[in-house]
ROMARNU-88975 format. One record per residue (C-alpha): residue number from 1; x, y, z; residue in three letters. Coordinates in steps of 0.001 Angstrom, whole numbers. Example, Ala and Ser with C-alpha at 12.3 -4.5 7.8 and 13.67 -1.06 7.14 Angstrom:
<pts>
+-----+---------+---------+---------+------+
: pos :      c1 :      c2 :      c3 : code :
+-----+---------+---------+---------+------+
:   1 :   12300 :   -4500 :    7800 :  Ala :
:   2 :   13670 :   -1060 :    7140 :  Ser :
+-----+---------+---------+---------+------+
</pts>
This chain:
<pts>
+-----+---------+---------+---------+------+
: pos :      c1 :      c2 :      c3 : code :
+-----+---------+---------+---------+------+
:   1 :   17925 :    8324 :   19563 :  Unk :
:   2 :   16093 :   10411 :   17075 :  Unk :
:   3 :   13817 :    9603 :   14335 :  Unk :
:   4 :   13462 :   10811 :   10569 :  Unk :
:   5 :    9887 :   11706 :    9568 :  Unk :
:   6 :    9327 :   12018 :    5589 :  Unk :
:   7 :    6504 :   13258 :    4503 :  Unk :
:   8 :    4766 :   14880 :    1308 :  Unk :
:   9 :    4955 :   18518 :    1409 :  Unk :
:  10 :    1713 :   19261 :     924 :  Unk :
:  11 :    -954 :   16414 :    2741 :  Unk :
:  12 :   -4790 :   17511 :    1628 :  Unk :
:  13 :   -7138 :   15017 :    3805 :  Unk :
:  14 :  -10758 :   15696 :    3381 :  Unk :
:  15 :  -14387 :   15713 :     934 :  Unk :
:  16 :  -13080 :   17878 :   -1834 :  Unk :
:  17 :   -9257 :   17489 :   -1295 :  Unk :
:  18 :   -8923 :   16564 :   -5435 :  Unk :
:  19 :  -10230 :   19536 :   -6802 :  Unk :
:  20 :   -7393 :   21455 :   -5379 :  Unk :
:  21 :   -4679 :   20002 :   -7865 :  Unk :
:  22 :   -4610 :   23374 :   -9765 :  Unk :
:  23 :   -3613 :   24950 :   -6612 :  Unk :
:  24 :   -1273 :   22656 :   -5644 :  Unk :
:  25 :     125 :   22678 :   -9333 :  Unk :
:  26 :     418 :   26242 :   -8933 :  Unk :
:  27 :    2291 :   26454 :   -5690 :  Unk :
:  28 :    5002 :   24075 :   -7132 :  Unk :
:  29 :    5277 :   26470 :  -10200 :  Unk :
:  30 :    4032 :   23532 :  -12369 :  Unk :
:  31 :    1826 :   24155 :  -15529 :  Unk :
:  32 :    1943 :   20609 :  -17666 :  Unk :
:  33 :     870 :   17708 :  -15713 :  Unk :
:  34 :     293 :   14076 :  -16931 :  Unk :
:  35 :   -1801 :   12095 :  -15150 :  Unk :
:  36 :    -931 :    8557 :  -14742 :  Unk :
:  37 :   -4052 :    6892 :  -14102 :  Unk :
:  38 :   -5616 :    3064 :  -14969 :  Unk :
:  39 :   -8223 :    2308 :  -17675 :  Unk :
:  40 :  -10857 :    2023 :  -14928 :  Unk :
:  41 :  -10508 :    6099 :  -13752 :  Unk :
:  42 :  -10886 :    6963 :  -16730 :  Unk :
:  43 :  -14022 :    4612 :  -17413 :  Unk :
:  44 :  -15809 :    6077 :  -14231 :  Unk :
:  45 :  -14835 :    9752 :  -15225 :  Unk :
:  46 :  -12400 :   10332 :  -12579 :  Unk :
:  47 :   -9409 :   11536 :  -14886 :  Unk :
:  48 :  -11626 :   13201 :  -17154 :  Unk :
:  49 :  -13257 :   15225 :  -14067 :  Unk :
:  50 :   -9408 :   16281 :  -12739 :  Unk :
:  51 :   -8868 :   17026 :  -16759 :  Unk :
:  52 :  -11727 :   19792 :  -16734 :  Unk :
:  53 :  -10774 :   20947 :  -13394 :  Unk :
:  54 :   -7688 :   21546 :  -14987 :  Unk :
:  55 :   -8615 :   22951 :  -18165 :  Unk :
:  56 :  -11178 :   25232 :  -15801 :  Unk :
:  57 :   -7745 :   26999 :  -14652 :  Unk :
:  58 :   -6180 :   27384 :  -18186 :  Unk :
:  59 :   -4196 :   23604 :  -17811 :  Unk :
:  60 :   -3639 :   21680 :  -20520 :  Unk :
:  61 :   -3210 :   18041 :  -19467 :  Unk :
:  62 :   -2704 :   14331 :  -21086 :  Unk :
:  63 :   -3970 :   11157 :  -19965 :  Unk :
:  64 :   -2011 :    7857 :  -19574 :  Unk :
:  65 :   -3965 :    5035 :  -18779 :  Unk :
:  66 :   -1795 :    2151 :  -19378 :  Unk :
:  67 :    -771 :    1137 :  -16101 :  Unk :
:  68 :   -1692 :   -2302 :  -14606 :  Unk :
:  69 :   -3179 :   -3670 :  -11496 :  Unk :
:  70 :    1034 :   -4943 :   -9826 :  Unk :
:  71 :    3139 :   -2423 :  -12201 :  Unk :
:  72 :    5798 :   -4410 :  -14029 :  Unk :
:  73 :    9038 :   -3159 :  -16072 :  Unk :
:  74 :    7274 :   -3596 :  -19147 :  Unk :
:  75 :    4550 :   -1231 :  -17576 :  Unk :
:  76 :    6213 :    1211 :  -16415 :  Unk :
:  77 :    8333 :    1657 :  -19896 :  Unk :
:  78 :    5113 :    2595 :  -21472 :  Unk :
:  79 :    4212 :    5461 :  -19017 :  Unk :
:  80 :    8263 :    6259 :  -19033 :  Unk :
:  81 :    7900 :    6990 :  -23148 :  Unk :
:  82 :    5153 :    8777 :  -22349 :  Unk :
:  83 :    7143 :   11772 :  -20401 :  Unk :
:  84 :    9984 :   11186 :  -22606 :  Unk :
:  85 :    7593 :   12131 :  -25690 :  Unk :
:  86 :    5914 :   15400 :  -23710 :  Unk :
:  87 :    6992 :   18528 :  -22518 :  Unk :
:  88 :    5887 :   17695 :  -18591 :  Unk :
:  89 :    6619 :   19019 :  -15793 :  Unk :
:  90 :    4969 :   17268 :  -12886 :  Unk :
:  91 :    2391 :   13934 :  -12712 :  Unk :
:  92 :    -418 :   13532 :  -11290 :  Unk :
:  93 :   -1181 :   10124 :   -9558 :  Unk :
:  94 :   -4772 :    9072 :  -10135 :  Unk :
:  95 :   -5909 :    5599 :   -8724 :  Unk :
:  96 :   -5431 :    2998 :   -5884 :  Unk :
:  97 :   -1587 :    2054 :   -5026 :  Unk :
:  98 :    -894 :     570 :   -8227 :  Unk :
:  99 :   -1172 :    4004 :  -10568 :  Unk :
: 100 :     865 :    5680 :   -8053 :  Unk :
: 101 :    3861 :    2664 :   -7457 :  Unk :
: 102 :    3857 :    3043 :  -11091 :  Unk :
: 103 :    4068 :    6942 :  -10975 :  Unk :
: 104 :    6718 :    6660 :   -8575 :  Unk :
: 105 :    8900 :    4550 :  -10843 :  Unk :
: 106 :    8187 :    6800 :  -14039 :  Unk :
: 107 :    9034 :    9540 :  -12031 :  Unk :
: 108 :   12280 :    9106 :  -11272 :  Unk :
: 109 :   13270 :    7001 :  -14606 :  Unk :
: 110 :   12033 :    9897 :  -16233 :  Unk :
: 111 :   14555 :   12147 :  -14884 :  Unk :
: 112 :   17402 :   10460 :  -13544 :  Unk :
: 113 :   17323 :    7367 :  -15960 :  Unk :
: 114 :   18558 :    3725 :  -15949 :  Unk :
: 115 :   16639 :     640 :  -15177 :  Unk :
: 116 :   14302 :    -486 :  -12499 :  Unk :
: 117 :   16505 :   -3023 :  -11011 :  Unk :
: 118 :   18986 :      -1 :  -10735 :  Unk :
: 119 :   16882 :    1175 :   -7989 :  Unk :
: 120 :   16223 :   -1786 :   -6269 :  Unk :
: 121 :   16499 :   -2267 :   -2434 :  Unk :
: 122 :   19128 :   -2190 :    -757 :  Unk :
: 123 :   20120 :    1174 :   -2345 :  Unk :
: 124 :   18502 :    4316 :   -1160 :  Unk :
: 125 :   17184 :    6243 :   -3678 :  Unk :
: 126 :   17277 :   10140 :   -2587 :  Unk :
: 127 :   17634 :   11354 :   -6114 :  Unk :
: 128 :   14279 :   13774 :   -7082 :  Unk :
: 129 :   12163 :   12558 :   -9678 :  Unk :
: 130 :    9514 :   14564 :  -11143 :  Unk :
: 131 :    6905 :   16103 :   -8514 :  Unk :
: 132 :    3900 :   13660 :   -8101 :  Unk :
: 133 :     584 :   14616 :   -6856 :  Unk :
: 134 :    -709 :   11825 :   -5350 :  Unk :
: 135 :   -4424 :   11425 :   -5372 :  Unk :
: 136 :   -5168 :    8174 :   -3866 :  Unk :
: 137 :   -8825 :    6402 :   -5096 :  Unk :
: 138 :   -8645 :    3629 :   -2580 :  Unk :
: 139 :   -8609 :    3430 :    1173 :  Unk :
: 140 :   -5456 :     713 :    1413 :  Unk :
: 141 :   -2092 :     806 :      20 :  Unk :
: 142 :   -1211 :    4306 :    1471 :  Unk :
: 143 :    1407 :    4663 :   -1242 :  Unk :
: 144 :     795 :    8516 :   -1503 :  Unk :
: 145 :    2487 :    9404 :    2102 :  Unk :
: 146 :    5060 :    6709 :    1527 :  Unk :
: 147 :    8585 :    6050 :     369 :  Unk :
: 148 :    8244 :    3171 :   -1352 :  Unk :
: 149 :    6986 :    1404 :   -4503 :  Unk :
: 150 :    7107 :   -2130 :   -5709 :  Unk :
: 151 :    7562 :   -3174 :   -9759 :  Unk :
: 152 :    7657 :   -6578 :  -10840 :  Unk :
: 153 :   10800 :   -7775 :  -12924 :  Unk :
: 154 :    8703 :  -10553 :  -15249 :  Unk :
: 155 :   11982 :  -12073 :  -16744 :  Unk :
: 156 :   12307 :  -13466 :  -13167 :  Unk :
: 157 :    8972 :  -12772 :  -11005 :  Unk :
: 158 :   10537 :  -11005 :   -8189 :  Unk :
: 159 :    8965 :   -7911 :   -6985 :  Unk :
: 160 :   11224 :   -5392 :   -6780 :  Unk :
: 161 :   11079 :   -3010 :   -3395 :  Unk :
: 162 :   12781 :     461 :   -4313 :  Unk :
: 163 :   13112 :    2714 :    -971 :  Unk :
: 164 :   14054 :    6549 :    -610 :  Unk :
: 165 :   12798 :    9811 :     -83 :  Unk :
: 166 :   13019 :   10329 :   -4021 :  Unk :
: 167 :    9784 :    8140 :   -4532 :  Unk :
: 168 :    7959 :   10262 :   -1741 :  Unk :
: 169 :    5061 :   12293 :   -3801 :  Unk :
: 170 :    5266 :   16437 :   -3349 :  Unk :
: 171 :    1767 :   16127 :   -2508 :  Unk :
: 172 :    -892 :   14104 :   -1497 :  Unk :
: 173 :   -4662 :   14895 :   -1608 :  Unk :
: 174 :   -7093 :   12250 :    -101 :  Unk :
: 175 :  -10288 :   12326 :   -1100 :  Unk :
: 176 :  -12624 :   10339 :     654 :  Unk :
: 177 :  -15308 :   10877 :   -1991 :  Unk :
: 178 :  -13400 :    9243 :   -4400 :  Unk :
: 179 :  -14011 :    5893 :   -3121 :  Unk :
: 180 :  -17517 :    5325 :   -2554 :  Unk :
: 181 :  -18269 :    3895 :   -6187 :  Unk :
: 182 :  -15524 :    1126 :   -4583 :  Unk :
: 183 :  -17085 :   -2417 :   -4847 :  Unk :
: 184 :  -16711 :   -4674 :   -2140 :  Unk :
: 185 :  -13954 :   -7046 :   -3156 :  Unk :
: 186 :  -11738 :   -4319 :   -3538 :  Unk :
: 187 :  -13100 :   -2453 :     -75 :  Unk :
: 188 :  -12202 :   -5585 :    1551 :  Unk :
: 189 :   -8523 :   -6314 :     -69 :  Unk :
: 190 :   -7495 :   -2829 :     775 :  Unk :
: 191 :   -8974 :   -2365 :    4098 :  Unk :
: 192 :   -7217 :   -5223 :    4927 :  Unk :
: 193 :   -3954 :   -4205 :    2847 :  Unk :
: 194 :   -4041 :    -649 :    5753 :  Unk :
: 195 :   -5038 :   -2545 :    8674 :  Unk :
: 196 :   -1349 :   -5084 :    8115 :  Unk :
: 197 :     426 :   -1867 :    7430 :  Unk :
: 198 :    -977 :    -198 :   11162 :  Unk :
: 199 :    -199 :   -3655 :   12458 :  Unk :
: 200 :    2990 :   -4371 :   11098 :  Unk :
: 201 :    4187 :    -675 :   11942 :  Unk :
: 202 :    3334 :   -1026 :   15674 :  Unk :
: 203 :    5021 :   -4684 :   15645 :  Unk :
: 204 :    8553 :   -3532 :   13699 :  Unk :
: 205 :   11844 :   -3769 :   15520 :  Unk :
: 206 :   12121 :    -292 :   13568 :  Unk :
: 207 :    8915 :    1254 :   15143 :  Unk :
: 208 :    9452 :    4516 :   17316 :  Unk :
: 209 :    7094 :    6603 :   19226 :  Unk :
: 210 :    5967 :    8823 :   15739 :  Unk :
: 211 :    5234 :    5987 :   13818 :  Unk :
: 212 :    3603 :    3968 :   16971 :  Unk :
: 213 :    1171 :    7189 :   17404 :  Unk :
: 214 :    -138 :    6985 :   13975 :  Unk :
: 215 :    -106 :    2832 :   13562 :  Unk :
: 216 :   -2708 :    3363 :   16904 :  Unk :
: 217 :   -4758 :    5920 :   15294 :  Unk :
: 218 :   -5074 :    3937 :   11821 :  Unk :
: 219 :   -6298 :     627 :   13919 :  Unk :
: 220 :   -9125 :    2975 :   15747 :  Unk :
: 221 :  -10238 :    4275 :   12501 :  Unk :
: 222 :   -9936 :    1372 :   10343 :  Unk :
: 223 :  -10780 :   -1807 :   12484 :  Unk :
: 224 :  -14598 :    -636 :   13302 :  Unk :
: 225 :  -15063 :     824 :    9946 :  Unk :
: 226 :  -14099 :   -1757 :    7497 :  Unk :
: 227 :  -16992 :   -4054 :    7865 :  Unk :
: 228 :  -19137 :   -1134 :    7357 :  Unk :
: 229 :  -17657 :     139 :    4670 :  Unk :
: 230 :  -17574 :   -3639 :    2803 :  Unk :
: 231 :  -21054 :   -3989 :    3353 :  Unk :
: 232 :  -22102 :    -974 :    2331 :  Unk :
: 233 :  -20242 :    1556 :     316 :  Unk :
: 234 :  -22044 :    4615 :     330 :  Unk :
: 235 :  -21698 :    4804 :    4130 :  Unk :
: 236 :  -19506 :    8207 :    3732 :  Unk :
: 237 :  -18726 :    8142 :    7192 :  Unk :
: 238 :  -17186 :    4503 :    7210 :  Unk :
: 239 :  -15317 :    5778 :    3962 :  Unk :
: 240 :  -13899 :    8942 :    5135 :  Unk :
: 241 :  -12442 :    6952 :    8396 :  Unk :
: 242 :  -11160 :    4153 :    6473 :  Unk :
: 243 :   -9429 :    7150 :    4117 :  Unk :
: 244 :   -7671 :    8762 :    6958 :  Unk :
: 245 :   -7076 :    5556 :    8695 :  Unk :
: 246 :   -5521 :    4294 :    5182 :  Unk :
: 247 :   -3367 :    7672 :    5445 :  Unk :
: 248 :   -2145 :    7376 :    8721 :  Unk :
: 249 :    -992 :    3522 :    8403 :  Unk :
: 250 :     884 :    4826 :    5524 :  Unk :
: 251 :    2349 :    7382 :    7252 :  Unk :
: 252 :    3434 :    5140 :    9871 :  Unk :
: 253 :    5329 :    1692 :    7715 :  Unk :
: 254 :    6765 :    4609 :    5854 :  Unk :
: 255 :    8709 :    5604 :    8738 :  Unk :
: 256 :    8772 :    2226 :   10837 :  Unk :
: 257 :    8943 :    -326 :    7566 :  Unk :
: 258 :    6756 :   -3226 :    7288 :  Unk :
: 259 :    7498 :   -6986 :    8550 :  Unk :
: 260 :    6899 :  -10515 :    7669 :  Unk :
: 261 :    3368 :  -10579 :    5791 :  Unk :
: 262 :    5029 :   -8204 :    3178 :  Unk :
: 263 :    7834 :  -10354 :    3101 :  Unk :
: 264 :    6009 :  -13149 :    1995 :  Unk :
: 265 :    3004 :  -11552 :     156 :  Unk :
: 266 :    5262 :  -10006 :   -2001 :  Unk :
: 267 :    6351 :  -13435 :   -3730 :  Unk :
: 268 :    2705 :  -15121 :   -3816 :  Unk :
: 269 :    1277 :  -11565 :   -5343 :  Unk :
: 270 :    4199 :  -12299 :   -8125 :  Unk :
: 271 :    4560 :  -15152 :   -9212 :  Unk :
: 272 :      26 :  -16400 :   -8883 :  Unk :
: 273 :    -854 :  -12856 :   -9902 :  Unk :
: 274 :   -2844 :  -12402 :   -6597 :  Unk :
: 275 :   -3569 :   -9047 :   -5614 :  Unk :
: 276 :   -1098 :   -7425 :   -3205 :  Unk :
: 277 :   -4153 :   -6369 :    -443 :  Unk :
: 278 :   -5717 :  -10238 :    -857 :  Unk :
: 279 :   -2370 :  -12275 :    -408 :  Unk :
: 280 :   -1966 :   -9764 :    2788 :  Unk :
: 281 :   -4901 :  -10658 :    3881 :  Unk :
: 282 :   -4337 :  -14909 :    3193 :  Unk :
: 283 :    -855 :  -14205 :    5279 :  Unk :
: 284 :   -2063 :  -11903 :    8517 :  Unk :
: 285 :   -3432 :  -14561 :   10575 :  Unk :
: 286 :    -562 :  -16802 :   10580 :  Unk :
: 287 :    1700 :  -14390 :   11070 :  Unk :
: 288 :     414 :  -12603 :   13436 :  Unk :
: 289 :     176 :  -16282 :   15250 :  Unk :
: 290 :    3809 :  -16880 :   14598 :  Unk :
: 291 :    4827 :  -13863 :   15737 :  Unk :
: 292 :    2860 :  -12929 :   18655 :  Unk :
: 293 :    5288 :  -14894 :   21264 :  Unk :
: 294 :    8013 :  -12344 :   20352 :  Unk :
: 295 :    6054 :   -9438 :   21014 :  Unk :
: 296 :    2951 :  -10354 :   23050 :  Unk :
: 297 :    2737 :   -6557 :   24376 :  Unk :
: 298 :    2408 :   -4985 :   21304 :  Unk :
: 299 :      24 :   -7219 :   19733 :  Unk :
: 300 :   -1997 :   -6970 :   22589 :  Unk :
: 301 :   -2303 :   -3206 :   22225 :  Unk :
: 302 :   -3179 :   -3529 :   18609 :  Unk :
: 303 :   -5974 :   -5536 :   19862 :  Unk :
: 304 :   -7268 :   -2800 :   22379 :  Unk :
: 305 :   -6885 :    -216 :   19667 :  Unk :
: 306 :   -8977 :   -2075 :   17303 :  Unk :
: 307 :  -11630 :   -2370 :   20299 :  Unk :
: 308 :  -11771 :   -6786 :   20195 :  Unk :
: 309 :   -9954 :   -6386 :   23681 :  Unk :
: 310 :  -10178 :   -3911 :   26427 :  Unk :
: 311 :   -8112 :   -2546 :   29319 :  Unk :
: 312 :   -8748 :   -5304 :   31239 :  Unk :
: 313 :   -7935 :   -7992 :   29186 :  Unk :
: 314 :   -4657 :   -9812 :   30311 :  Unk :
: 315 :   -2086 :   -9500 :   27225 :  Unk :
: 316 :   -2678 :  -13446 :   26555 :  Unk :
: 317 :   -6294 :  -12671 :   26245 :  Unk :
: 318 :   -6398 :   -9732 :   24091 :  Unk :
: 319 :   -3709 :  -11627 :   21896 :  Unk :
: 320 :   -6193 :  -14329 :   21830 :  Unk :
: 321 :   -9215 :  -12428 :   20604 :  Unk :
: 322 :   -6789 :  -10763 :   18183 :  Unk :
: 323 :   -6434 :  -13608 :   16450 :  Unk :
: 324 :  -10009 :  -14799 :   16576 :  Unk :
: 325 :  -11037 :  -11523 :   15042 :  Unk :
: 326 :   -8450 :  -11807 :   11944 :  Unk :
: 327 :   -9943 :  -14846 :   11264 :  Unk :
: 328 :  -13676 :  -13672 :   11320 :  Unk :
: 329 :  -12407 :  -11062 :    9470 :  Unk :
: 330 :  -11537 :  -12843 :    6768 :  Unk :
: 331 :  -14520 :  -14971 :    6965 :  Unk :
: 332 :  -16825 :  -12039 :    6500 :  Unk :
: 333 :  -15307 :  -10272 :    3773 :  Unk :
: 334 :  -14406 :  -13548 :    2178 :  Unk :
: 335 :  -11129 :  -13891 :    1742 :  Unk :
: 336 :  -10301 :  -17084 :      71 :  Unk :
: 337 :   -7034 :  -19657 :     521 :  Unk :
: 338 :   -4511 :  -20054 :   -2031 :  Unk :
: 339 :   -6507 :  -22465 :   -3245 :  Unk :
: 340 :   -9723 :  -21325 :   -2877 :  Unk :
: 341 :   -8660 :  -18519 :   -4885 :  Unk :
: 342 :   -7634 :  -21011 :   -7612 :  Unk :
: 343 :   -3541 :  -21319 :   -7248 :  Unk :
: 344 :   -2475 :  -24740 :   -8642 :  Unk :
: 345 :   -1477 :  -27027 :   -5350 :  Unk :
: 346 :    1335 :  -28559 :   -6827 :  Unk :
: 347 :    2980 :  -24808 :   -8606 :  Unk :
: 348 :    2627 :  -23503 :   -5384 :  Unk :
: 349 :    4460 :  -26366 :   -3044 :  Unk :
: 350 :    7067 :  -26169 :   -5667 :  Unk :
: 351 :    7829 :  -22616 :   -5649 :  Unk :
: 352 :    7295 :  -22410 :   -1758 :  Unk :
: 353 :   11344 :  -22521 :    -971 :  Unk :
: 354 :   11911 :  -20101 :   -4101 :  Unk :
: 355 :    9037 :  -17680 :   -2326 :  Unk :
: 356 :   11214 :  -18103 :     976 :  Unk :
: 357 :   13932 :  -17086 :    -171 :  Unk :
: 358 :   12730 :  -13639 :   -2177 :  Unk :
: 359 :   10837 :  -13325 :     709 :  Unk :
: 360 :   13496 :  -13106 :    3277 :  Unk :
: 361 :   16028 :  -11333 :     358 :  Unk :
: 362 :   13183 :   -8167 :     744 :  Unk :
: 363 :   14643 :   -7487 :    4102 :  Unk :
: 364 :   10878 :   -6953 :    5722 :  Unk :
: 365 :   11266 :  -10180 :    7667 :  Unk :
: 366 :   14060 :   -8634 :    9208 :  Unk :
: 367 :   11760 :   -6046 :   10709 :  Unk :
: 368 :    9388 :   -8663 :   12465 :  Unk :
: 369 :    9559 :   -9429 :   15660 :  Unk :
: 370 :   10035 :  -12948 :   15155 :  Unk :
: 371 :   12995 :  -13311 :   12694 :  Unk :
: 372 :   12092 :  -16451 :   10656 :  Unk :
: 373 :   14409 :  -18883 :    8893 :  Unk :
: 374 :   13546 :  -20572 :    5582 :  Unk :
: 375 :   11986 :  -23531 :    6567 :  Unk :
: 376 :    9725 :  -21105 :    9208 :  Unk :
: 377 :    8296 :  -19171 :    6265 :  Unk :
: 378 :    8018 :  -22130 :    4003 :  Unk :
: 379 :    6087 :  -23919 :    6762 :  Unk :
: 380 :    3772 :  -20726 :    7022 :  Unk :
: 381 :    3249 :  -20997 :    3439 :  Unk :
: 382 :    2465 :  -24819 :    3840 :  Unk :
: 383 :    -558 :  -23704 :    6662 :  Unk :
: 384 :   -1165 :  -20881 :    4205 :  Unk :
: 385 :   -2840 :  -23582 :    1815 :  Unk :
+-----+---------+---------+---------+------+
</pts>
């Protein structure tokens, strides 16, 4: 049985990788880029640096900053007047995964039109958009090598997962420089976010032997770095391996889809406003507990390629310090419960068998290992607390 690999046509991993965009822009006959960025790139100087860079080449480029931390429909119509009011020709994704979900959806509303819930999973969207340059800021979501992007409907809460090659940027340049001004709590949410996607990759019923070759790589770089890069952010070596770990665990739930966690982080992250990486990170150690009896052999490889168990570890006790280390993990970098992080007890019992169901409607569950009903997943939610 063979396997589809989609990738960006251009993949740029390396110090320096950003400042070729006017290459890049030149090679896809492109001359009038926006770049779709957040208010904090532009606070730090990022855009305006890519802007002279630019301009340094004889580019004339605009600047919209609008988008927010979990892109919503009301979001993303902002950025979408904003290429229906200019003469562009490509984007330019500036910023951690939520600038470039956002780009994604602007993209191809920009071009092909309709609504976001026309795009919405199950249907596979392999209509081109406009050509994104994807120039990730944040070692986590590895949304610029993937097919995917998630937009919150606020009428009803649900984040929306929209699949197909047409959300897959052109190009992606990563840029390991570009996160060392990262602080902590975001090191640790999207370290975390990269490590589930490796994870989840290896453990999906729709992994193959691409994908498993990359989820492996992505634990070996990420799982001894991200300590060192939480506690200290200038480490450049730490960085640059969380980067290309981030890269390659994109790479690989692109092409092997992710599982339960995303399933049910999805609805938490939506309707409590949590941060996509963070509720991840509340949801990997149960899962991973849950699941593990369905798929003790690959779990116990994850934990040899993260380095908590060795060769000679029995699968039962590598799955064992697996488990311990996700939850020292969390410890360290201080990842809090739901309500530690200050969700309302009774709002989130009460919403648990609406987050089951959204949960299981997002088809990741599917992928696990361990197939759960609703009561399962609302139980895990009920732990989760």
């Amino acid at each position: 049985m063979s396997t589809q690999v989609i990738l960006p046509r251009i993949l740029q991993v390396g110090a320096g990788a950003s400042k070729e965009i006017p290459a890049v822009l030149a090679s896809l006959g492109c001359k009038r880029p926006l770049i779709i960025t957040d208010s904090m790139m532009v606070e730090l100087g990022y855009a305006g640096r890519i802007q002279d860079c630019l301009a340094h080449h004889q580019i004339v480029s605009q600047v919209f900053a609008d988008t927010v931390p979990e892109p919503t429909v009301a979001s993303i119509q902002a950025g979408l007047e904003s290429i229906r009011n200019g003469d562009y020709d490509s984007i330019i994704a500036l910023g951690g995964g939520s600038p470039i979900d956002s780009a994604k959806a602007i993209s191809i509303l920009g071009k092909q039109g309709g609504s976001m819930r026309d795009y919405k999973f199950p249907r596979m969207v392999i209509e081109a958009g406009l050509p994104i340059i994807a120039v990730p800021t944040t070692a986590g979501t590895g949304s610029e090598v993937t097919r995917f992007t998630i937009i919150t409907d606020e009428e009803t809460d649900e984040k929306m997962l929209c699949v197909g090659i047409g959300f897959m940027p052109v190009a992606a340049l990563v840029d390991f420089e570009l996160t060392l001004s990262l602080p902590p709590r975001i090191t640790a949410d999207t370290g975390i976010d990269a490590l589930t996607h490796a994870i989840e990759a290896y453990v999906s019923k729709k992994a193959n032997p691409y994908s498993d070759s990359q989820a492996l790589s992505a634990m070996r770089l990420l799982a001894p770095n991200l300590r060192r890069a939480y506690h200290n952010g200038s480490d450049k070596e730490a960085r640059e391996a969380m980067m290309l770990g981030s890269t390659l665990a994109g790479v690989a739930f692109s092409n092997a889809s992710v599982a339960l966690v995303h399933g049910m982080s999805r609805p938490i992250g939506a309707a409590f406003h949590v941060p996509h990486g963070l509720s991840n990170a509340m949801l990997l150690p149960s899962v991973t507990r849950y699941s593990i009896p369905a798929a003790p052999a690959r779990y116990a490889d994850c934990a040899r390629a993260m380095g908590v168990a060795n060769a000679h570890d029995s699968d039962e006790q590598a799955n064992d310090k697996l488990l311990q280390e996700l939850q020292l993990l969390n410890q360290e970098l201080q990842v809090p419960t739901p309500a530690r992080f200050g969700i309302d007890r009774e709002a989130f019992f009460g919403l648990m068998p609406t987050m089951a169901e959204q949960a299981l409607a997002s088809g990741s569950p599917n992928n696990n290992p361990r197939v759960p009903s609703i009561d399962e997943i609302v139980e895990i939610y009920r732990q989760l607390w």
